[in-house]
C-alpha positions in Angstrom: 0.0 21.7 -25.9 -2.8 21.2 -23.4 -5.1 24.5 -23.5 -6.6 26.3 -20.2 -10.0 25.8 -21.4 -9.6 21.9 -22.3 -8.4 21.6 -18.4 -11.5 23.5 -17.1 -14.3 21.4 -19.4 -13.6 17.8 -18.2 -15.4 15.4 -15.5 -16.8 17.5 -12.3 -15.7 15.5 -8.9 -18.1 12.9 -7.9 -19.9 14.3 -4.8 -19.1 12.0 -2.3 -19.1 12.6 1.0 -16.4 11.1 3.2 -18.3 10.5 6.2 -20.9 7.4 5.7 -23.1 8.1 8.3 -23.0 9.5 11.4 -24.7 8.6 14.8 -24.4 11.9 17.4 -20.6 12.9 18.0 -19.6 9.6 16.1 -19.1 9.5 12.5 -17.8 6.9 10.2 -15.5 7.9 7.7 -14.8 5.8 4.0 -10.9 5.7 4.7 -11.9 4.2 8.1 -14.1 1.5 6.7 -11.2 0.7 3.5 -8.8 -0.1 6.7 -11.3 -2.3 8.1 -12.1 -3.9 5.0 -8.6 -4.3 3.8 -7.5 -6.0 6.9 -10.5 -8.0 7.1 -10.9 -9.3 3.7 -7.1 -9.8 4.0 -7.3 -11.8 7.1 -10.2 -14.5 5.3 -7.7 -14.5 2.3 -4.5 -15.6 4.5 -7.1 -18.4 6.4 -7.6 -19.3 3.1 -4.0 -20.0 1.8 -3.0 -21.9 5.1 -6.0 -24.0 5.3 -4.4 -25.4 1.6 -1.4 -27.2 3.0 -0.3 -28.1 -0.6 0.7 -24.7 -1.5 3.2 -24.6 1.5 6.8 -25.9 1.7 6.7 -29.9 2.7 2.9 -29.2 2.9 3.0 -27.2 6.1 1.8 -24.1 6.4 3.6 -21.5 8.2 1.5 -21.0 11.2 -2.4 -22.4 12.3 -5.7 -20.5 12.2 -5.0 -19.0 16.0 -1.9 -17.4 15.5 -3.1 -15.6 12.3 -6.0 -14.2 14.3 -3.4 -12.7 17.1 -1.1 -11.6 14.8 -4.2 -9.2 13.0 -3.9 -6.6 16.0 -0.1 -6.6 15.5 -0.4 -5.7 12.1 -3.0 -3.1 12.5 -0.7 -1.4 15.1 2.7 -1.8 12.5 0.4 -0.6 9.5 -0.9 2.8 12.0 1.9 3.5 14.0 4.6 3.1 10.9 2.2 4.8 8.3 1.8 7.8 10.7 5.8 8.1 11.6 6.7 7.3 7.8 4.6 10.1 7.0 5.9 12.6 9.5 9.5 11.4 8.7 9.4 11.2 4.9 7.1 13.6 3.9 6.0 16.5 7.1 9.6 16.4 9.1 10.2 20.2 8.5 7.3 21.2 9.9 6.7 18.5 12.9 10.4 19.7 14.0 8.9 23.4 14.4 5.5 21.7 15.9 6.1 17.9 17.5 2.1 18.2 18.6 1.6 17.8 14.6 2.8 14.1 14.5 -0.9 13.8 16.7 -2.3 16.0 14.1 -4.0 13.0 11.8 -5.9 15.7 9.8 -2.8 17.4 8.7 -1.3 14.9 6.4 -1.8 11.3 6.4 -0.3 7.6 6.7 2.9 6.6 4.2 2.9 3.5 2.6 6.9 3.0 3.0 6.2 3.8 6.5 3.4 1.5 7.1 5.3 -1.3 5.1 8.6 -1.0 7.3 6.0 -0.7 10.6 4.5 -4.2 9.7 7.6 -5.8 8.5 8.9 -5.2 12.0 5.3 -6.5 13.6 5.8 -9.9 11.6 9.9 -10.5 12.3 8.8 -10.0 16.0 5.6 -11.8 15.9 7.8 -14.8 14.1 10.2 -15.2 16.7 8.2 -14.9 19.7 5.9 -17.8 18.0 8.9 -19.9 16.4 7.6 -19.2 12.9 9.4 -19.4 9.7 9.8 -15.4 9.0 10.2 -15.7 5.4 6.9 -17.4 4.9 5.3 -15.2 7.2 6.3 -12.5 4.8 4.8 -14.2 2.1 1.8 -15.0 3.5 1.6 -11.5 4.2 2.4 -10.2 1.3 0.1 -12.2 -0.4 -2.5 -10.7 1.0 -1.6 -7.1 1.4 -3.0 -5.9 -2.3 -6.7 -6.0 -1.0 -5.6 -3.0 1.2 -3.8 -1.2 -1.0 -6.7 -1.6 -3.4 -9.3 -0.1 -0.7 -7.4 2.7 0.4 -5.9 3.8 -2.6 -10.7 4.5 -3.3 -10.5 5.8 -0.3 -8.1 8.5 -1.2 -10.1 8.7 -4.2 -13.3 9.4 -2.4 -11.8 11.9 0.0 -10.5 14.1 -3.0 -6.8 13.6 -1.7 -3.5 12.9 -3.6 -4.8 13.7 -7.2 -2.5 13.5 -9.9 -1.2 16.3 -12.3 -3.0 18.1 -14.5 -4.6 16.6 -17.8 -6.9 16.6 -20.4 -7.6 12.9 -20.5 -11.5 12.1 -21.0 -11.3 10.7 -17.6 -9.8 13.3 -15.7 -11.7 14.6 -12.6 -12.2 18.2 -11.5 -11.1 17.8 -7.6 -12.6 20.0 -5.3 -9.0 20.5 -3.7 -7.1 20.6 -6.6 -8.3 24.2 -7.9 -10.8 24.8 -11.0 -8.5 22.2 -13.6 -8.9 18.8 -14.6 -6.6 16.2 -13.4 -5.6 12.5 -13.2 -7.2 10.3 -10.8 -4.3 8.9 -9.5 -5.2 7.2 -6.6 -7.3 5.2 -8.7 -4.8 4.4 -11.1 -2.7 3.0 -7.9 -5.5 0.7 -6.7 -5.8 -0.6 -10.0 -2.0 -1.8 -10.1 -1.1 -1.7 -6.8 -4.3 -3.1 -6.2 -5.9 -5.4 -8.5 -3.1 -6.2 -10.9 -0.4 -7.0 -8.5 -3.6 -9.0 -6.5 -3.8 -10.8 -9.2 -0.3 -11.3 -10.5 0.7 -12.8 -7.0 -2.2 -15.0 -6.9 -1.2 -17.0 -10.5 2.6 -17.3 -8.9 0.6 -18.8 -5.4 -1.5 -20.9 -7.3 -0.3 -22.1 -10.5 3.1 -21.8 -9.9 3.3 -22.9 -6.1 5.3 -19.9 -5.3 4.9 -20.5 -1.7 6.8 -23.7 -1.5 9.8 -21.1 -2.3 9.8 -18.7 0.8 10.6 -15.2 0.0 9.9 -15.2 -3.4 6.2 -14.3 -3.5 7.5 -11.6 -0.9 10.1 -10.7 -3.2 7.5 -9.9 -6.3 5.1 -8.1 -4.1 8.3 -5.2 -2.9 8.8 -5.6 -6.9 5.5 -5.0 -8.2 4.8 -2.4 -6.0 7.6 -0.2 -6.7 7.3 -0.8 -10.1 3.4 0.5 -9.8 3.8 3.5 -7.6 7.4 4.6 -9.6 4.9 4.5 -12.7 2.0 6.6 -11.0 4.0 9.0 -9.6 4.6 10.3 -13.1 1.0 11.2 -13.1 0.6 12.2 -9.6 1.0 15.5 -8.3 3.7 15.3 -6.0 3.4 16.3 -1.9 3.2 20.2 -1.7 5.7 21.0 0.9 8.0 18.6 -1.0 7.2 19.5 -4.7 10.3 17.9 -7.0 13.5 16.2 -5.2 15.1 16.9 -8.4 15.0 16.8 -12.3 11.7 18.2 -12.6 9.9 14.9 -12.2 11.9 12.9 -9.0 9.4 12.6 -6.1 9.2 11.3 -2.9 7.6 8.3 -3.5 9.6 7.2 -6.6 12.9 7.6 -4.6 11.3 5.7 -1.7 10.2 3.1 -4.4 13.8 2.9 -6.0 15.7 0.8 -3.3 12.7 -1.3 -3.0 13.1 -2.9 -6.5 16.9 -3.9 -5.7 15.5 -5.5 -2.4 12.8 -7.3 -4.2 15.2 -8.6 -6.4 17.7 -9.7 -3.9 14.9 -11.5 -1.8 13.9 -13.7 -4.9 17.6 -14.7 -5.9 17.6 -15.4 -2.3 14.7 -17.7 -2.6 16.5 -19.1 -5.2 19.5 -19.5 -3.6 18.1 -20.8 -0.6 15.9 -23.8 -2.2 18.9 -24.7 -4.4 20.6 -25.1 -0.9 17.8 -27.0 0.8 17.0 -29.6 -2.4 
């Protein structure tokens, strides 16, 4: 039985202040720069993986140098404009129905991962066709890539104090200033480390040592996997969305029945893979 007085005695916050610096009405924000650096960092990994032709079906990569650089401000506008409406759908609907000015409202709620996944899915399948690329290794090229942003922004929600986890008497449990006068879980750190750095990781051996690549759609299949696996996880030590609370069960949140479908789709996009090389060898 975790005691009151066990919850109050455990790490303060770190005071960090989410605006880096600020120069007259302008202000640079952490969660800003993590963007920035996700896409960017992201960007010199995917010029990295089609500048090795060898890790690409028949040694040819899906698109050149040039079209990855056009197709960064498509995904910046997928990842923004579906992570805002996947928020305002999924997780603020009630209360943007009352107020539709509250979708413009950045400062009351956030961005949703589901969201901002579905908004870039639909940036590459249009970006593909309008280019003549190979979709399914535009995914995986993608999705290669996409745990370097998951991995800043999931510190940057850290940083800002936002979507702790439950409470908890581990020795690492922070004392948000949001989160009232108990210890909790820091979640969002949790999540970078597996949405982040594990499944960066993870997908890198299957590129690399395994050639994954040469296989389009499976390294696309293991990234929807690994994901839902890691945020299904977390979510049991996360404290779930206020105006949401529990779906059902005491424990079913939001993001776990988000995550759910997307571990049957991951799986049917690698037997597709499968299926699909079988067909072409």
């Amino acid at each position: 039985m975790v005691s009151a007085s066990s919850l109050l005695a455990i790490m303060p916050f770190p005071n960090i202040d989410p605006v880096i610096f600020s120069i007259g009405p302008l202000s640079v924000h952490w969660y800003g720069l993590a963007y920035v650096a996700g896409i960017l960092l992201g960007w010199l990994y995917a010029r990295r993986l089609i500048a090795s032709p060898a890790l690409w079906r028949n040694d040819t990569p899906p698109m050149n140098k040039q079209q990855l650089d056009d197709f960064l401000l498509w995904a910046a506008a997928g990842v923004v404009l579906g992570g805002r409406l996947g928020y305002v759908l999924f997780y603020d609907f009630a209360a943007v129905s009352v107020d539709p000015m509250r979708i413009f409202a950045i400062t009351k709620g956030g961005m949703s991962f589901h969201g901002g996944l579905t908004g870039t899915t639909i940036a590459m399948i249009l970006f593909a066709r309008r280019h003549s690329l190979p979709v399914w290794s535009v995914f995986d090229t993608i999705a290669t890539v996409v745990p370097i942003g998951l991995f800043f922004g999931r510190v940057a929600n850290f940083i800002n104090g936002e979507l702790w986890g439950r409470l908890s008497d581990a020795p690492w449990a922070v004392v948000f200033p949001t989160g009232g006068p108990f210890a909790r879980h820091p979640s969002q750190l949790y999540e970078a480390g597996l949405e982040g750095i594990v499944l960066l990781i993870l997908l890198a051996i299957t590129v690399y040592a395994f050639k994954a690549l040469k296989t389009p759609g499976t390294v696309t299949g293991l990234f929807v996997i690994g994901y839902a696996l890691s945020r299904i996880f977390v979510e049991f030590f996360r404290e779930p969305d206020a105006q949401l609370g529990y779906l059902a069960f005491g424990w079913l949140t939001m993001g776990m029945l988000l995550s759910l479908p997307m571990v049957a789709l991951g799986i049917w996009a690698v037997i597709r893979a499968r299926l699909a090389a079988g067909k072409a060898g």
